[in-house]
C-alpha positions as a Markdown table, in Angstrom:
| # | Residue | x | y | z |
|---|---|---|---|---|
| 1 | Unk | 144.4 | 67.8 | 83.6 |
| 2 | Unk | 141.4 | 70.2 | 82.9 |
| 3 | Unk | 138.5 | 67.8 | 81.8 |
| 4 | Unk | 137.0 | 68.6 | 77.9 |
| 5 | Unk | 133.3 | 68.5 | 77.8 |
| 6 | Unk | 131.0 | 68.6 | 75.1 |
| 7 | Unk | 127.5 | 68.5 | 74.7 |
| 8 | Unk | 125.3 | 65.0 | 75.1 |
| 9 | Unk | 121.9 | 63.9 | 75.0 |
| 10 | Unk | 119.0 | 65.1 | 77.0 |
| 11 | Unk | 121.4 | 68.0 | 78.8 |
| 12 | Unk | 124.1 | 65.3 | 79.7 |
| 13 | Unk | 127.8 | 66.5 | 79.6 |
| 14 | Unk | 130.8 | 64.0 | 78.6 |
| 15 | Unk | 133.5 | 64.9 | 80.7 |
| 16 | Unk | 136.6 | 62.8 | 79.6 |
| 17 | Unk | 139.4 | 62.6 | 82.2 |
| 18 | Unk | 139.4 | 63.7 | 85.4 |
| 19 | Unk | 140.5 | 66.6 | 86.4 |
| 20 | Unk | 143.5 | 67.0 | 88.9 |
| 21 | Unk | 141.3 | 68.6 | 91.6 |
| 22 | Unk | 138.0 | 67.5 | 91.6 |
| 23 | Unk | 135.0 | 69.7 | 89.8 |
| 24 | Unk | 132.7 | 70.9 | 92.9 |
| 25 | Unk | 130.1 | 71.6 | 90.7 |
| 26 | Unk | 129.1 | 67.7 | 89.8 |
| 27 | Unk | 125.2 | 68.3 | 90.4 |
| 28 | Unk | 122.6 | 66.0 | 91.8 |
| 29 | Unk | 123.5 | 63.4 | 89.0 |
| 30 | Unk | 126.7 | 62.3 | 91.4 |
| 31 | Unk | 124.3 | 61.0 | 94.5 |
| 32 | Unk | 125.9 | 62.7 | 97.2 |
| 33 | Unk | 129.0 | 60.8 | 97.1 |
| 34 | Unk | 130.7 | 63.8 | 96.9 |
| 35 | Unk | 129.8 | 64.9 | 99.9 |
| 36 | Unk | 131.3 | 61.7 | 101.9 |
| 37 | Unk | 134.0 | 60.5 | 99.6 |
| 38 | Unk | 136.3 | 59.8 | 102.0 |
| 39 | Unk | 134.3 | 58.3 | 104.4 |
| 40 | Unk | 132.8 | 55.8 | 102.3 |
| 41 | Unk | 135.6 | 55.0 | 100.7 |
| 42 | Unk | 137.3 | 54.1 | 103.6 |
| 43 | Unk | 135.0 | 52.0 | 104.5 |
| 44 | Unk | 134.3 | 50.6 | 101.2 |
| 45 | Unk | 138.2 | 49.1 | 101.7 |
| 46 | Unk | 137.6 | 46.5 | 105.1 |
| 47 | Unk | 133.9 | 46.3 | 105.2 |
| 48 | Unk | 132.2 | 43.2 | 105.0 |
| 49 | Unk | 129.9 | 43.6 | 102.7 |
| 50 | Unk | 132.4 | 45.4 | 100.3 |
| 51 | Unk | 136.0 | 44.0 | 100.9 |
| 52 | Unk | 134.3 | 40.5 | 101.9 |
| 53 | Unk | 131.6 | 39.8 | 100.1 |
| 54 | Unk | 130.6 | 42.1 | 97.1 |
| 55 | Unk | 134.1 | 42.4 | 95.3 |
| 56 | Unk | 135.6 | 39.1 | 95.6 |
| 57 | Unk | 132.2 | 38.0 | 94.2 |
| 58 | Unk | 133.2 | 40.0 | 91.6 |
| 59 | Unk | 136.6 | 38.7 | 90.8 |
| 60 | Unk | 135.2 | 35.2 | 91.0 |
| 61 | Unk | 132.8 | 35.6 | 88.5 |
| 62 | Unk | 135.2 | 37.9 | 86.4 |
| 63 | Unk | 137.6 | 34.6 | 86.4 |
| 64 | Unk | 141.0 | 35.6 | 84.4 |
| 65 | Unk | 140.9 | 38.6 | 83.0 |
| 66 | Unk | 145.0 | 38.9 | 81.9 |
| 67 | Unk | 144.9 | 41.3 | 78.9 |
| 68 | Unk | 141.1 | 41.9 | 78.6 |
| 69 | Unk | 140.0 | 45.5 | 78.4 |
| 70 | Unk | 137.6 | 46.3 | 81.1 |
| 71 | Unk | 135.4 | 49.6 | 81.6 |
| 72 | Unk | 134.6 | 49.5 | 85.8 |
| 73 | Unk | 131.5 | 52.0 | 85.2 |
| 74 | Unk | 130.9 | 52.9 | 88.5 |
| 75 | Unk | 134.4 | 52.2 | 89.8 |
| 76 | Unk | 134.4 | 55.0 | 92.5 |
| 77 | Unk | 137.5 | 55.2 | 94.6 |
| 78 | Unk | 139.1 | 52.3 | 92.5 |
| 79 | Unk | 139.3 | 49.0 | 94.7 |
| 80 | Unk | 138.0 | 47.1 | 92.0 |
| 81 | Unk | 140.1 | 48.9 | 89.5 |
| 82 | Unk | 142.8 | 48.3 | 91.3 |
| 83 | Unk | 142.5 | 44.4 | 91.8 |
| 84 | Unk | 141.2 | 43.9 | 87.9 |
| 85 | Unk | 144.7 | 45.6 | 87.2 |
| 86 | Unk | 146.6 | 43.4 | 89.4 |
| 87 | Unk | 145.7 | 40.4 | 87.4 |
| 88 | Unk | 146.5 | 41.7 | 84.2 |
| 89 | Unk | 143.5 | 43.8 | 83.2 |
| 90 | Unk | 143.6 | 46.8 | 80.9 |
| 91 | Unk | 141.2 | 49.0 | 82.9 |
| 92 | Unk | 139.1 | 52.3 | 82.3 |
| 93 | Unk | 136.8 | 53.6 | 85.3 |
| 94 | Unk | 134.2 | 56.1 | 84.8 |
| 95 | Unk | 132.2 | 57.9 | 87.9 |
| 96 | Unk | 129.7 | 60.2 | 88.2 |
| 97 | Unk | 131.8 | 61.5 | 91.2 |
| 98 | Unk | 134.5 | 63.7 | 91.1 |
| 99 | Unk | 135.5 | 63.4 | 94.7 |
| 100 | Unk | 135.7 | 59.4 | 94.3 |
| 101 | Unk | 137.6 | 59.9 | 91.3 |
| 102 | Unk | 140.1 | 62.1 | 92.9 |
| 103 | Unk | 140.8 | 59.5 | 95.5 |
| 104 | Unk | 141.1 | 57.0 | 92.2 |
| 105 | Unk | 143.5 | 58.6 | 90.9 |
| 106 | Unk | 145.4 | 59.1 | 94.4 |
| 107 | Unk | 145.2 | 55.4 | 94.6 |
| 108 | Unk | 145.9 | 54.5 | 90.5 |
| 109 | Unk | 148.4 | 56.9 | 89.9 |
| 110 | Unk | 148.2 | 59.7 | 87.2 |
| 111 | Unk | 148.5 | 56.8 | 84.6 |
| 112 | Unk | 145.2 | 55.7 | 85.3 |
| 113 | Unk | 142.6 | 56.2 | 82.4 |
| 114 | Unk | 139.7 | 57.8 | 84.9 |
| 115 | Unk | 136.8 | 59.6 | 83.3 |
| 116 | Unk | 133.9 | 61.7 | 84.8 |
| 117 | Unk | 130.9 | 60.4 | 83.3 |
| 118 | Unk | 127.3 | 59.6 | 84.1 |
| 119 | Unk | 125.8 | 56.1 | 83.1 |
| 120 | Unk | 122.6 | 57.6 | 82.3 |
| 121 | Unk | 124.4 | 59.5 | 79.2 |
| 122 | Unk | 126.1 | 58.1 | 76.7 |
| 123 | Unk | 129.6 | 56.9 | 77.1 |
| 124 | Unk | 132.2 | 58.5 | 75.8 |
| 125 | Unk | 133.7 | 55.4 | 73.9 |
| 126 | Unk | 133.6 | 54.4 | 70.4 |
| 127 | Unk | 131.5 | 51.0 | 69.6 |
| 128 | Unk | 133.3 | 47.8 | 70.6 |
| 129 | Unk | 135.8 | 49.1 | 72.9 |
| 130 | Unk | 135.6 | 46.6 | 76.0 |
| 131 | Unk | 136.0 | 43.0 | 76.3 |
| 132 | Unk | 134.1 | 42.9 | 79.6 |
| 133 | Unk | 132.3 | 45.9 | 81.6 |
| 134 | Unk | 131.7 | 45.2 | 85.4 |
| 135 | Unk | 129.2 | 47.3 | 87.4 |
| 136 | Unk | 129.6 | 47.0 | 90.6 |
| 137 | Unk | 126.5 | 48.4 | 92.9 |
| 138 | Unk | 125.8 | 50.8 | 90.2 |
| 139 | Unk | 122.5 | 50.3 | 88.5 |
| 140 | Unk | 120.4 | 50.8 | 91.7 |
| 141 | Unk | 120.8 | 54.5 | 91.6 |
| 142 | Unk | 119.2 | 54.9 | 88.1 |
| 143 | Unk | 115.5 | 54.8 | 87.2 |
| 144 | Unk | 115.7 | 53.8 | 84.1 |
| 145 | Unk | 118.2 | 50.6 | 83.0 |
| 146 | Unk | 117.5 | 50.5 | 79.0 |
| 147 | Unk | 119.3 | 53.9 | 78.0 |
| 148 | Unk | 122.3 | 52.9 | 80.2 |
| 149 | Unk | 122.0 | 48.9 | 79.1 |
| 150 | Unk | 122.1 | 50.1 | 75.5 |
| 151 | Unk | 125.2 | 51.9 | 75.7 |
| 152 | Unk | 127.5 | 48.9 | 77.7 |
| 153 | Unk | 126.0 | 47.0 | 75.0 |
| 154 | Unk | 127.6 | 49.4 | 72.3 |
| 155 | Unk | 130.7 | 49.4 | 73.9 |
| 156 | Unk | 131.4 | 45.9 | 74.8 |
| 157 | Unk | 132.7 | 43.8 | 71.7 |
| 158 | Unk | 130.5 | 41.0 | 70.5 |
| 159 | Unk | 130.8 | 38.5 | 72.6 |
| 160 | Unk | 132.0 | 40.5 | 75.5 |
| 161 | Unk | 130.6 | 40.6 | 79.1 |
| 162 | Unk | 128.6 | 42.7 | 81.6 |
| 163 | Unk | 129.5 | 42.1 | 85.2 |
| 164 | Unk | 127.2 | 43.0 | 87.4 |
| 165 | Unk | 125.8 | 43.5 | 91.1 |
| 166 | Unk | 122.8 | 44.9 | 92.5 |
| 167 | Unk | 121.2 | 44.8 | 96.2 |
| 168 | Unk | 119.1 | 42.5 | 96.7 |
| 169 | Unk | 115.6 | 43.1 | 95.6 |
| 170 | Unk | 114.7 | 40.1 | 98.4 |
| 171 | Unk | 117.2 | 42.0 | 101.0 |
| 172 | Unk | 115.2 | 45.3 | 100.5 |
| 173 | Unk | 111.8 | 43.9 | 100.8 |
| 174 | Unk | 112.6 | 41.6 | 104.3 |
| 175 | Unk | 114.2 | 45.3 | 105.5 |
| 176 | Unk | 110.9 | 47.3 | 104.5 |
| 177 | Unk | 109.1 | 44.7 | 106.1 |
| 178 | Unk | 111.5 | 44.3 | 109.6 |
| 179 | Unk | 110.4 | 47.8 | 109.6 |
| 180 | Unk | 106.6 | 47.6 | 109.7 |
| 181 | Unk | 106.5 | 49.7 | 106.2 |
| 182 | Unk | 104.2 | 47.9 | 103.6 |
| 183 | Unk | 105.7 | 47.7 | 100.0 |
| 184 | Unk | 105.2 | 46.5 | 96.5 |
| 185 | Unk | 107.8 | 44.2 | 95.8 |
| 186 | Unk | 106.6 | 44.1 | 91.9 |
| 187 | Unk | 106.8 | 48.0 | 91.8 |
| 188 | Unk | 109.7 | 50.1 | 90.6 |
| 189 | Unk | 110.2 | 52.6 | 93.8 |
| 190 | Unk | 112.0 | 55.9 | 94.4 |
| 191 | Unk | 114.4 | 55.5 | 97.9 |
| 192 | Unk | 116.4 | 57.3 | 100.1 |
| 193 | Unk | 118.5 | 56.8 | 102.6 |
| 194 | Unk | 121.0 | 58.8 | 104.9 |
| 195 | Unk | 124.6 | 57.2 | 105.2 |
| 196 | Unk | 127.0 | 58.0 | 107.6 |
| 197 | Unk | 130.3 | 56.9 | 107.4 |
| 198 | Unk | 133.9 | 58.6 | 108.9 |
| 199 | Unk | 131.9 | 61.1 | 110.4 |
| 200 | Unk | 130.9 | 62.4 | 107.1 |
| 201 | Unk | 126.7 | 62.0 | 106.3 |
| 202 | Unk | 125.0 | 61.9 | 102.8 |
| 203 | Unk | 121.4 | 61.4 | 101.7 |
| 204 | Unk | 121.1 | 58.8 | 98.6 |
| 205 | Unk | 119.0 | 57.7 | 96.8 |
| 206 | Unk | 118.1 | 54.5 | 94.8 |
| 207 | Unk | 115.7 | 52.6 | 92.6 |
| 208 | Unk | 114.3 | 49.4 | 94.2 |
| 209 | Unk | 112.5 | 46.5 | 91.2 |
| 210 | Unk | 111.6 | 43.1 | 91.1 |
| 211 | Unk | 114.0 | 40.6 | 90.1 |
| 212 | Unk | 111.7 | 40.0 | 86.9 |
| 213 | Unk | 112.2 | 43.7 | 85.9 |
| 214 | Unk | 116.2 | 43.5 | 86.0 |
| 215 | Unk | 116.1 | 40.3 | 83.9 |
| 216 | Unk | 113.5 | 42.0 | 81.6 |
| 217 | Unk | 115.5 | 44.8 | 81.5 |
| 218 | Unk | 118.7 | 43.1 | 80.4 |
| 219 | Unk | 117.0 | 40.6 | 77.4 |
| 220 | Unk | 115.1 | 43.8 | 76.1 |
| 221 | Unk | 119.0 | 45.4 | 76.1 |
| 222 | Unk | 119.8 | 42.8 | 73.9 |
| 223 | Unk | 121.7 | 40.7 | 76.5 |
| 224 | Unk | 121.8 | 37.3 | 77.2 |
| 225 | Unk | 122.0 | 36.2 | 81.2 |
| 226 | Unk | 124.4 | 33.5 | 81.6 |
| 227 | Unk | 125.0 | 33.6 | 85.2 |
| 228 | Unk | 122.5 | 34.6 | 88.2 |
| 229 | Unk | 124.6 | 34.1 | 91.5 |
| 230 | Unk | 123.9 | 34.4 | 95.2 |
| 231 | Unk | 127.3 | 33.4 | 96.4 |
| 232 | Unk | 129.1 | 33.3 | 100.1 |
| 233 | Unk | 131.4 | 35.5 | 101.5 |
| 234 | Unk | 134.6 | 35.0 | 101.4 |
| 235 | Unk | 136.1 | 32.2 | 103.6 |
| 236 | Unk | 138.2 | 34.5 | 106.0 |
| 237 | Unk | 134.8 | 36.7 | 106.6 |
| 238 | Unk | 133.9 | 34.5 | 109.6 |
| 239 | Unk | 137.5 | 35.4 | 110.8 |
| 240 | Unk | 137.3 | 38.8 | 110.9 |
| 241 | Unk | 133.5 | 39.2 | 111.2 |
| 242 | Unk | 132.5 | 36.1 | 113.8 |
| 243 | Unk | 129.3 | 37.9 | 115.4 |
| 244 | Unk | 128.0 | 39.0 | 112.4 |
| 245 | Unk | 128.3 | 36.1 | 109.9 |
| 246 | Unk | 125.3 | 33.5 | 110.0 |
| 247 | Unk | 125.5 | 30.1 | 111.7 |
| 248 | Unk | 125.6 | 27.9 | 108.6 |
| 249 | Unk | 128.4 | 26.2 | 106.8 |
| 250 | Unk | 129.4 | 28.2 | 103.9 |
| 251 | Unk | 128.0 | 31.8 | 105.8 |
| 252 | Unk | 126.0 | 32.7 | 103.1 |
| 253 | Unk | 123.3 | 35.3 | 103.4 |
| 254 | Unk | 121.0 | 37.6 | 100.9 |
| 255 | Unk | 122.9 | 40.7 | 100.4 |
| 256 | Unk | 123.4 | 41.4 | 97.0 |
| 257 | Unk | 122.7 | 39.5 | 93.7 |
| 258 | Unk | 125.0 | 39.0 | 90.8 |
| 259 | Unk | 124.6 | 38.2 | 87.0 |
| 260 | Unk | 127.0 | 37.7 | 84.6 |
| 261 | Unk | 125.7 | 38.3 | 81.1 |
| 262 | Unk | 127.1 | 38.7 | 77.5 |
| 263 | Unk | 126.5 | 40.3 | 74.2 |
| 264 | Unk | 125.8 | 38.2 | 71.0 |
C-alpha cells in the first residue's frame, strides 16, 4: 500500500501505513535501524535481555489486556505486537523504521494496522484512541520526552495507561564507569554506540538522564506513576542462559527499568 503523507509540525511527516516495500529514504530520524533490521531483529526474538527479560516484563505489567486497544509505539519487528495480540489485544504499532516495519508486517500479516511514524511528531491518531500505549525501549533515543509525552497522553483515553521501559540510568553509569570514562549521572547526555548483530553493523544513538528527570518528565506530561519496577528475568532464563545469569535466587540484575503510569 503506498503510504499518504502530509505535512506535521517542525518538518515532521505522518506517514500512515506502511508501505509494501519499505521507503529507503527514512532519514536520520529512524536510528540506523534500517541498516541492520534483520539482524537485530533476529536477535531481538531469543536474546536474553529481549525474549527473557524486557518483554515478559512487559506482559506482566500489561496484566490482561483481552479487548483493550493498544498503540506499541516503537513496536519494531512486532514481537510484542504479536504476543499483545495473542491475548486478545486490539493492536496498532508505529516505527520510525521502515525496514523493522516490513519485517512486522511479514510477521503480522497484511491485516496488521502498522504505521510509519516518528514519536517526536505528532501521532497520527485522533484524541482518546488507546486504552493502553506500551513503549518498549523507545524513549532513550529522543532528546526531548515532553512533545512525545504529550501526544501518548492525547491519545490514550482518560484513564488509560503508558507502559513503559527504558535502560537503566544506574546500568549506564556502572558501564561508563567499568570503562574508566567519568560522567554526570544528573546530566542529560548525547550517546552513541555501534551494534553489531547478524553480521549487519549500525551506529545509534541515545539520550542518557537521571532517574529524577524521567519521573519529572512524566508528572510535567500530565501523568501519574503508578508502578516503578526492577523485576527478574523470567524463570527459564537460568535455563537457557546459566553462565550469564547472576548467583542469587530470583537472578535479578539492573538492566532496564519499568513504569507503569496512567492518565487522569
Amino acid at each position: 500500500m503506498r503510504p499518504a503523507t502530509a505535512a506535521g509540525q517542525g518538518g515532521c511527516a505522518r506517514v500512515d501505513h506502511v508501505p509494501a516495500v519499505p521507503d529507503s529514504s527514512t532519514g536520520p530520524a529512524a536510528n540506523g535501524y534500517d541498516s541492520f533490521a534483520e539482524g537485530y531483529a533476529a536477535e531481538n526474538e531469543t536474546s536474553l535481555l529481549n525474549a527473557y527479560y524486557e518483554r515478559p516484563a512487559m506482559l506482566e505489567l500489561a496484566g490482561d489486556v483481552t479487548g483493550r486497544r493498544i498503540l506499541d509505539a516503537g513496536c519494531g519487528a512486532g514481537p510484542l505486537f504479536a504476543a499483545l495480540r495473542d491475548r486478545g489485544a486490539v493492536v496498532t504499532g508505529i516505527d520510525v523504521s521502515a525496514g523493522m516495519l516490513e519485517l512486522a508486517r511479514r510477521r503480522l500479516g497484511a491485516d496488521a494496522d502498522l504505521r510509519v511514524a516518528d514519536l517526536a511528531c505528532p501521532l497520527p491518531f485522533p484524541d482518546d484512541t488507546f486504552d493502553d500505549v506500551v513503549a518498549s525501549l523507545v524513549l532513550h533515543y529522543l532528546e526531548d520526552w515532553g512533545p512525545t509525552l504529550a501526544e501518548l497522553r492525547r491519545v490514550l483515553t482518560p484513564g488509560g495507561r503508558l507502559i513503559v521501559s527504558v535502560e537503566h540510568p544506574f546500568a549506564i553509569f556502572h558501564m561508563h564507569h567499568l570503562a574508566g570514562e567519568e560522567i554526570d549521572y544528573f546530566a542529560t547526555r548525547r550517546r552513541t554506540a555501534e551494534w553489531t548483530m547478524g553480521g549487519q553493523t549500525a551506529t545509534l544513538s541515545f539520550w542518557d538522564r537521571p532517574l529524577h528527570a524521567m519521573t519529572d518528565a512524566f508528572i510535567a506530561a500530565g501523568f501519574r506513576v503508578d508502578v516503578v519496577s526492577e523485576p527478574p528475568p523470567a524463570p527459564s532464563a537460568r535455563e537457557q542462559f546459566p553462565d550469564r545469569m547472576p548467583d542469587t535466587p530470583t537472578g535479578a540484575f539492573i538492566g532496564f527499568l519499568f513504569f507503569v503510569l496512567s492518565s487522569p
